[in-house]
C-alpha positions in Angstrom: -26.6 1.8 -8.9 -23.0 1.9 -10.7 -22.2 0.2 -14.3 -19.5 -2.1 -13.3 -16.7 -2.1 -16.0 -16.4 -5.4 -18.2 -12.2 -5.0 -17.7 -12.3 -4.4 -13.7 -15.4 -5.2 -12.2 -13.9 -3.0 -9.3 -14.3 0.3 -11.4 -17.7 2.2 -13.0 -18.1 5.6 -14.5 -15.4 7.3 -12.0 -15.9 5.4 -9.1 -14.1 2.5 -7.3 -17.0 -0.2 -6.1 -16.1 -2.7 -3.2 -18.1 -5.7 -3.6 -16.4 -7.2 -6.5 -15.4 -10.9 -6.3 -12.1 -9.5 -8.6 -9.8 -6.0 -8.0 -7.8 -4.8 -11.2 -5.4 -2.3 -8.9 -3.0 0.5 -11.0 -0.2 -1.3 -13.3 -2.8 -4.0 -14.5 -1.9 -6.2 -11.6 -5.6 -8.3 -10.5 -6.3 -9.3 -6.7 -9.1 -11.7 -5.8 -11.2 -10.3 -3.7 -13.1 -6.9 -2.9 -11.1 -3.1 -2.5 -11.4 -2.8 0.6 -12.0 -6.0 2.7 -13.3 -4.7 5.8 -15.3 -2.1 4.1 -19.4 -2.7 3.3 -19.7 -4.3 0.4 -22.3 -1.5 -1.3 -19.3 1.2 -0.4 -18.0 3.4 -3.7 -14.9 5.2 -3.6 -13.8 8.9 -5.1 -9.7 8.5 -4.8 -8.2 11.3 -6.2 -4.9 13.3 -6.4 -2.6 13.6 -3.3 -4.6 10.4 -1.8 -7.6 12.3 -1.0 -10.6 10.2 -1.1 -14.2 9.6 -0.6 -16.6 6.5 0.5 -20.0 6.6 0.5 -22.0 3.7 2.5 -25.4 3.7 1.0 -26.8 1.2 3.6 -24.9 2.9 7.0 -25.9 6.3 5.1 -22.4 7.2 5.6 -20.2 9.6 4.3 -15.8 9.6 5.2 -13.6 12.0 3.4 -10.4 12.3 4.1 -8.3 15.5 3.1 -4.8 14.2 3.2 -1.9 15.9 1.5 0.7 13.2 2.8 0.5 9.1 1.6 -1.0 7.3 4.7 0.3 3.7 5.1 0.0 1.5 2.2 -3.2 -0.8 4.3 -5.2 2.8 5.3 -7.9 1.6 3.6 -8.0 -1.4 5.0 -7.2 -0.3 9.0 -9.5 2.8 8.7 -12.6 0.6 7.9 -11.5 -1.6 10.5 -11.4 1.0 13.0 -14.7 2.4 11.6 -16.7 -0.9 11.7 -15.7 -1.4 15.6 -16.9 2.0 16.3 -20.5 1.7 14.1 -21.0 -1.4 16.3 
């Protein structure tokens, strides 16, 4: 669905993928592992300015924005698809 880039398989054509073995985040620092951990692996990310962002789940047919004008806490990511994933089941 999404060209992965050859320098961070995490990143294609403007959007963040998740089910990457290898994360290149901002300042060039690499993390094994996918974005978000405890997201679906098919989810793609829009993360734009003032930490708005959007996922979209192909295989839940899901859509979560989040309209946020404040930083959230440095794991939101992480803690919201927690959250999400109890609530789905």
């Amino acid at each position: 669905m999404f060209a992965r880039s050859a320098t961070n398989p995490a990143y294609g054509r403007l959007w963040w993928l998740n089910g990457s073995a290898e994360t290149a985040r901002p300042g060039g620092r690499r993390t094994p592992g996918q974005l978000i951990p405890a997201a679906p692996a098919d989810l793609v990310a829009a993360l734009g300015a003032l930490d708005r962002k959007l996922y979209v789940v192909p295989s839940r047919k899901l859509i979560v924005v989040r309209m946020g004008q404040a930083a959230p806490d440095r794991d939101f990511d992480q803690q919201l698809w927690v959250r999400l994933a109890q609530a789905i089941a």
